[in-house]
N, C-alpha and C positions, 0 to 999 in steps of 0.2 A: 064735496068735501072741501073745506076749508083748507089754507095748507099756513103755517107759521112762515113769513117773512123771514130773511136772512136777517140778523142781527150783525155790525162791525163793532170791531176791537182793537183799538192802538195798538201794533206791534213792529215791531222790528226785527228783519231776517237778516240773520249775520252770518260771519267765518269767523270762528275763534280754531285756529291751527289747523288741522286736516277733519276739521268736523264743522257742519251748519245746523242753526238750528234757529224756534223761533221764540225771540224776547217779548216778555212781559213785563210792566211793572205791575204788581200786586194789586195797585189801587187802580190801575185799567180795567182788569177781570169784572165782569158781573158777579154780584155779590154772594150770588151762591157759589162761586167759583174761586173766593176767596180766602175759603180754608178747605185745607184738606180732605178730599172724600169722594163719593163719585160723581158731584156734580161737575166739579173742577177737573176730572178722569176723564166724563166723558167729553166734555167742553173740548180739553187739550189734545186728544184721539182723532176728533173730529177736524182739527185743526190740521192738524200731519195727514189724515187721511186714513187712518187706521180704524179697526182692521181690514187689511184689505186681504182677501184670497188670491186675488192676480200678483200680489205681490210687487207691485207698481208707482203705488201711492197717487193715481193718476188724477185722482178728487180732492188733493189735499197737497199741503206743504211739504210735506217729506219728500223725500228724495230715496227710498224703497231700499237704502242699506243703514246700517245700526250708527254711520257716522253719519247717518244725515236725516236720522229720524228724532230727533232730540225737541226739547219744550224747556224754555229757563225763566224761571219767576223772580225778581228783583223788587228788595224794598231797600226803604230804609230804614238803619241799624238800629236799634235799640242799647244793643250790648258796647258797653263802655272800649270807648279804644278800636271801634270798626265804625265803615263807612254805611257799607249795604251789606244785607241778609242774598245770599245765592241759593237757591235751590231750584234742582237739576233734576229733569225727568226724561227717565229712556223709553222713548216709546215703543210697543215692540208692532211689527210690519204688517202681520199675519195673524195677531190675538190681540182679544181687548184687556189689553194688560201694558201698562206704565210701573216701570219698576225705578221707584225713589229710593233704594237702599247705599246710592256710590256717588260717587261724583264724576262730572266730565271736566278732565285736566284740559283739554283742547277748547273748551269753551268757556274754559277758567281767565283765557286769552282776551275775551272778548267781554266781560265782564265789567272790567274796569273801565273803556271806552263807553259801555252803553249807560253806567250808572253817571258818569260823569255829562253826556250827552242829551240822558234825559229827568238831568235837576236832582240828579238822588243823592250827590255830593255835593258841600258847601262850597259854592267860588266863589267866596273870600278864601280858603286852603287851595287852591288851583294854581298854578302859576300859567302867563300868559305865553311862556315858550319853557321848554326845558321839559324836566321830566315829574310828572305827577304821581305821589303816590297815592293807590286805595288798598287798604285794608278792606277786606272784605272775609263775612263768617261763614263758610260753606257749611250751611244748616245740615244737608243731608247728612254727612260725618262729624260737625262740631269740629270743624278745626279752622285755623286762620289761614290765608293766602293773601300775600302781600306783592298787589301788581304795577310794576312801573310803567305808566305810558308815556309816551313822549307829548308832548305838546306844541301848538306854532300859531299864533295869534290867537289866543286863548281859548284854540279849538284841538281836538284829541287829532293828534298827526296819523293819519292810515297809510300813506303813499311813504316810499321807502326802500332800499336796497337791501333787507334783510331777505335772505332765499333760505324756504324751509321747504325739504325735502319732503311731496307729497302733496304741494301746491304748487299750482302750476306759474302764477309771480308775485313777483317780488313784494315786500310791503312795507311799513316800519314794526321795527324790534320791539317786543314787549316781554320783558325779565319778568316772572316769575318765579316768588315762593312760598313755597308748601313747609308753612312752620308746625315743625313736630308731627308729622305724618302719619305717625304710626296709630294703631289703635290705641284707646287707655283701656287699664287693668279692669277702673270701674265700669264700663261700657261692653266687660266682656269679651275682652278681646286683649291682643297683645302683638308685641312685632312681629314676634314667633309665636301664635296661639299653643304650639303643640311643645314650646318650649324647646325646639330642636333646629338646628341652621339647616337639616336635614332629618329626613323623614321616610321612611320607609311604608310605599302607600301600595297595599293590596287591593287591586279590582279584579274580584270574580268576576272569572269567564275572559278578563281580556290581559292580565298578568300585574306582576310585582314592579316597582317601580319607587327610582329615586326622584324624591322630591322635597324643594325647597317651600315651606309654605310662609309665606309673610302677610303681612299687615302694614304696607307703609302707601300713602297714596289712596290705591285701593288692594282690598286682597287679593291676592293673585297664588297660584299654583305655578311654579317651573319646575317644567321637568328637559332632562336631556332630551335634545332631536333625535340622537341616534337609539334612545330606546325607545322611541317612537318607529323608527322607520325613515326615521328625513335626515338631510342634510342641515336643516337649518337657511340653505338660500331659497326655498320654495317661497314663491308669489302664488298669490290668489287664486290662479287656475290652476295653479299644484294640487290645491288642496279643497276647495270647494265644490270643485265637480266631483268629490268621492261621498258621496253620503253614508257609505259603511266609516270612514274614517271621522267625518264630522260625526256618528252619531258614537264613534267610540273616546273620541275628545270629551263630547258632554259627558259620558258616562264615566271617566275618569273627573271629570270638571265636579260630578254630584258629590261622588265619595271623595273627594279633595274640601269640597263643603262641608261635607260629614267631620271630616277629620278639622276640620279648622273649628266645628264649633259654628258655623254660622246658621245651619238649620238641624232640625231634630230628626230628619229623615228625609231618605232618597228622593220621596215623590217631589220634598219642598224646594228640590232643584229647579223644576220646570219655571215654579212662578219665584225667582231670584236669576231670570236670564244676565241681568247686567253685573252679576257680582257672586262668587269670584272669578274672576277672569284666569283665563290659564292661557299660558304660555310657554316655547320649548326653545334651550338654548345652543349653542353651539360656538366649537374656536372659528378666527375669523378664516375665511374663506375666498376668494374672486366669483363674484354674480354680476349679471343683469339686474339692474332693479328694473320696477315694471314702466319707465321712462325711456330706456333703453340705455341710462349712464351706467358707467361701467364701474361698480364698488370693489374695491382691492383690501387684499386681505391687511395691507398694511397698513390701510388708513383706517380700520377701526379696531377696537379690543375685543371683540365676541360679534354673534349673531344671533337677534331674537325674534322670532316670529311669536304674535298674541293675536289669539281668537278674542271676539266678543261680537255677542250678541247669535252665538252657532255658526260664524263664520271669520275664516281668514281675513285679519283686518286689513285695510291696504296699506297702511305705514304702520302707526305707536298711538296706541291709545294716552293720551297725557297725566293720566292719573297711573300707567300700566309704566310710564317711564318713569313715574316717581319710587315706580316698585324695584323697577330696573337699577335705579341708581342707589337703593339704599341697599340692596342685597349686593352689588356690586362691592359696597362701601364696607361689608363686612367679609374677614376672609371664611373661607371655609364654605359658602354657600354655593350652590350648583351656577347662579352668575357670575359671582368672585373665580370660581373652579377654571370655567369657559373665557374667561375675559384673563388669564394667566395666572388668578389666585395674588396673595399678599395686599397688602393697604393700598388703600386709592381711594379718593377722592372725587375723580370725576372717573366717565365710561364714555366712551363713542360708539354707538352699538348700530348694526348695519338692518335694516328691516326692509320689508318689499320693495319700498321707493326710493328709499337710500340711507340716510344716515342720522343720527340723530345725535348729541353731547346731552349729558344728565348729571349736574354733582349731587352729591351727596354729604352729608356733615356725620359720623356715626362713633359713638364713643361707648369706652364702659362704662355703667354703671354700679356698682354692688353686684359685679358680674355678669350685668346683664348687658346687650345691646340695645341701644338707643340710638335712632335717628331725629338729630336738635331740626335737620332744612333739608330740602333739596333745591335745585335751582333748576329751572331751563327757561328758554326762550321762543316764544312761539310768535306770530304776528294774529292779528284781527281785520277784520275791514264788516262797514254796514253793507250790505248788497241791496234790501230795499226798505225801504221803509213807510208808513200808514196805517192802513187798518188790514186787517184779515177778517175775514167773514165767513159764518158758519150761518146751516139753516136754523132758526130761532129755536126748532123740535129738540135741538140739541139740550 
């Protein structure tokens, strides 16, 4: 038997905030892999290493948890007034299934450094030191993210004293924003799908339950920790060595889908793993994060632990923080409630590894709530860069 030769592929493996993953540009991909479908599926599976049964990633680029299972395609823009096209693929560990319905806010970080690094933005608009902006269209949801990175002899600055809780050092600052976050009406969706800052969400068989459902970021479900059973400062071996509680999360996570409107039925939960995320919140408290720093209840406004991907995340998903901040940003919602209730603008919310600040911009409209931004800060760095290689069968 014959066997197909490995085939290589430009890419680059990065950190964008507490998640890694591997970059593409569009026009690197072999051609069948440069539109959407399963040539491109299987290409990028094969890439991370999935699916794998051992649960390991041991043949591939993943890193065997949901922050470090990730695939990012980068072009350049089309659409008036952006740099590059983002589109973001979660790939899942265990099943050959890549779920493109969300975005990753932690790789939204790294985005801007790699479009600029690899020609996808005009340097004539670059500045040789100081801070560069890209506009970028995160294709998955249709909305804008405007990233500033720093710059230092006309190359993207990564070395830097910003510390983000969840990585282990330091790096330069990169501002992000998530303009207009929310769902639109036409796409089906809304801030509040169900119309309500609160919602009263019935799962047969495992109980009634207050819940905040949004749209801003990515969707998400909040519910209270204490009607769950938690406190709120549970770390990752709180909660993931229980598989009755992971599998009763998802089955609350289906019917929170159901009621947003995002699929027609329960079973469509299984194949929508990365979206919507659910989440449970809590006043603040004194914990260990899983560093061994010691979080005080007075240095943040609430506490929010977020699943994805059927597990306890280790810090904040970045799209999950943009969820974070805009519910925060409006009174009356189960975040707002938890973090002391009335107007705010920003939130400091305390998660496994420590801490995180999220603002939010949120006004009425014709009665309704509207989120115009959110802001946060995350850092990036390349970790390597070259080809990645898969076997040609692929």
């Amino acid at each position: 038997m014959i066997f197909a030769p490995q085939i290589k592929i430009p890419a680059v493996y990065m950190r964008g905030g507490t998640s890694k993953g591997v970059f593409f540009r569009l026009q690197d991909l072999p051609p069948a892999a440069q539109r959407p479908g399963a040539a491109r599926d299987a290409l990028l599976m094969r890439v991370i290493g999935s699916p794998d049964p051992y649960g390991k990633h041991t043949d591939g680029m993943g890193g065997a948890t949901s922050s470090t299972s990730k695939v990012v395609i980068l072009s350049r823009s089309e659409r008036p007034g952006h740099d590059v096209d983002y589109l973001f693929g979660q790939v899942a560990i265990d099943k050959p299934f890549i779920d493109w319905s969300g975005n990753c806010g932690n790789l939204s970080a790294a985005v801007g450094p790699f479009a600029i690094a690899t020609g996808l933005v005009d340097a004539g608009q670059l500045p040789a030191d100081g801070v560069a902006t890209v506009r970028i269209w995160q294709a998955n949801i249709g909305k804008t993210i405007v990233a500033h990175v720093p710059m230092g002899g006309g190359a993207v600055r990564e070395t830097g004293d910003f510390e983000l809780d969840g990585v282990t050092f330091p790096a330069a600052e990169i501002q992000l924003e998530f303009m207009d976050p929310a769902a639109d009406d036409e796409e089906g969706g809304a801030l509040f799908p169900t119309g309500n800052i609160v919602d009263e969400l019935d799962v047969p068989g495992v109980g009634n339950f207050k819940a905040t459902l949004i749209n801003a970021g990515i969707p998400t479900i909040f519910l209270e920790a204490s009607a769950l059973g938690y406190a709120g400062t549970e770390l990752q071996g709180d909660v993931n060595g229980d598989a009755k509680a992971l599998a009763t999360l998802e089955t609350i996570r289906a019917h929170g889908a159901l009621r947003m409107g995002l699929i027609a039925g329960l079973a469509e939960a299984a194949q929508r793993q990365h979206t919507p995320k659910i989440a449970f919140v809590a006043a603040p408290a004194d914990y260990a994060a899983s560093s061994g720093k010691t979080v005080r209840a007075a240095d943040v406004d609430l506490l929010v632990r977020a699943v994805s991907m059927g597990k306890l995340h280790h810090a904040m998903m970045g799209t999950a923080a943009v969820a974070i901040g805009a519910a925060a940003a409006i009174p009356g919602t189960l975040v707002n409630l938890a973090a002391g209730g009335g107007e705010r603008n920003s939130v400091c919310f305390g998660h496994p590894s420590g801490t995180l600040r999220v603002g939010a911009e949120a006004r009425l409209r014709d009665g309704q709530w509207a989120v115009t931004k959110a802001i946060m800060s995350r850092s990036a760095r390349v970790l390597m860069e070259g080809w990645v290689r898969v076997p040609g069968a692929t």
